[in-house]
C-alpha positions as CSV (number, residue, x, y, z in Angstrom):
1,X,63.1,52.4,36.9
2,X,65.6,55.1,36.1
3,X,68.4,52.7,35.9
4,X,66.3,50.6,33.5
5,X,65.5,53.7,31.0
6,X,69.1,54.9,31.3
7,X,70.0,51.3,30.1
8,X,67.7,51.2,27.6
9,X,69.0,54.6,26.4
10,X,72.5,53.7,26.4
11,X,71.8,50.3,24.7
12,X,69.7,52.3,21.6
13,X,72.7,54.8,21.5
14,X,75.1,52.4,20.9
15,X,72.6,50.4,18.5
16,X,72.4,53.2,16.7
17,X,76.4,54.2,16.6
18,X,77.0,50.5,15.4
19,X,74.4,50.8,12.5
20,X,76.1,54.3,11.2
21,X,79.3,52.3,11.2
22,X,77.9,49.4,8.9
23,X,75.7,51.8,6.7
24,X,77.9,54.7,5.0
25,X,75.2,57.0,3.8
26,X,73.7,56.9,7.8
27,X,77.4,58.4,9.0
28,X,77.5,60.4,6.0
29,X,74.1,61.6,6.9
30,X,75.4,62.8,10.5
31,X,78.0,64.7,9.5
32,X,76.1,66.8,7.3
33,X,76.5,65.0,3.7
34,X,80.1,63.8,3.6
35,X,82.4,61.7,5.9
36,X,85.8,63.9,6.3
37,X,88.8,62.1,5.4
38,X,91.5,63.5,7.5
39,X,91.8,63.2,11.3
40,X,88.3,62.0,11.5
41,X,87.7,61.8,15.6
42,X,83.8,61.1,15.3
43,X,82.2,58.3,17.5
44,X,81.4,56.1,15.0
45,X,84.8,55.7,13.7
46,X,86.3,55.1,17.1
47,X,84.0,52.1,17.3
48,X,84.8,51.3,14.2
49,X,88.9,51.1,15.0
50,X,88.1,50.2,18.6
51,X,89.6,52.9,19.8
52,X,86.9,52.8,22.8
53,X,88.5,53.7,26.6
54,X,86.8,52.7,29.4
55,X,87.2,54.2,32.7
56,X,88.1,51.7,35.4
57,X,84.7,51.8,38.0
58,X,85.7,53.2,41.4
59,X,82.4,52.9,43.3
60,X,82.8,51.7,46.4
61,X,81.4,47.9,47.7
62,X,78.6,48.7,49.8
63,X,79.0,46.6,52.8
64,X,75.8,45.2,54.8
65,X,75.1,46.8,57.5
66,X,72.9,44.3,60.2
67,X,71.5,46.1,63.1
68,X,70.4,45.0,66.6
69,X,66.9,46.3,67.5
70,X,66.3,46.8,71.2
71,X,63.0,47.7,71.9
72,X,62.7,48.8,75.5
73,X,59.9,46.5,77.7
74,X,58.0,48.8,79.8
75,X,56.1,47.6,82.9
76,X,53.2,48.8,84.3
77,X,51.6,48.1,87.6
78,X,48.6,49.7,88.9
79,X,47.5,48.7,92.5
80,X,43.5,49.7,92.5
81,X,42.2,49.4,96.2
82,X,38.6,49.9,94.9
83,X,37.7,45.9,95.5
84,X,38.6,46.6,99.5
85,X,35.6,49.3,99.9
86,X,32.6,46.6,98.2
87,X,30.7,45.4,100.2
88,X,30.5,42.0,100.9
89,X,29.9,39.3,98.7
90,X,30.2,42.0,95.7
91,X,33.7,41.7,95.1
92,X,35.2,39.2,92.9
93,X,36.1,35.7,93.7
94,X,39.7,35.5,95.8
95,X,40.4,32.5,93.4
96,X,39.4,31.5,90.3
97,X,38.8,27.9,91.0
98,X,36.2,28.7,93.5
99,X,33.6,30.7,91.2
């Protein structure tokens, strides 16, 4: 989002910049009522000569990064002994197929 409104931004500044540069009376305007002639170092005529410089982009590639995810498997065995003290025939089947 704050990419998006910084583009926006930039976008209507330069808008704006390029409509000064077509419409005399808007620069005119800006620089408090008349346009000085000599050594005149203002945005607008920059644009205007294209006398822009753009600074090479340095940022770095951002390489993808894949990870391996190793989840540990934890066992757990409990041993109950409680079916060996019911008495009998209270104590679950020995098989399944027999019940």
């Amino acid at each position: 989002m704050l990419y998006r409104a910084a583009g926006v931004l930039s976008l209507a500044l330069w808008l704006f910049m390029a409509a000064a540069e077509l419409y005399s009376p808007l620069h005119a305007w800006m620089h408090g009522g008349a346009i000085p002639k000599e050594d005149n170092d203002c945005a607008i005529v920059l644009i205007a000569h294209g006398k822009i410089d753009t600074a090479p982009c340095a940022a770095p590639v951002p390489l993808p990064v894949t990870g391996v995810e190793v989840a540990p498997l934890i066992e757990l065995f409990v041993s109950s002994t409680a079916i060996a003290f019911l008495p009998n025939g209270r104590a679950p089947p020995v098989f399944s197929a027999v019940s």
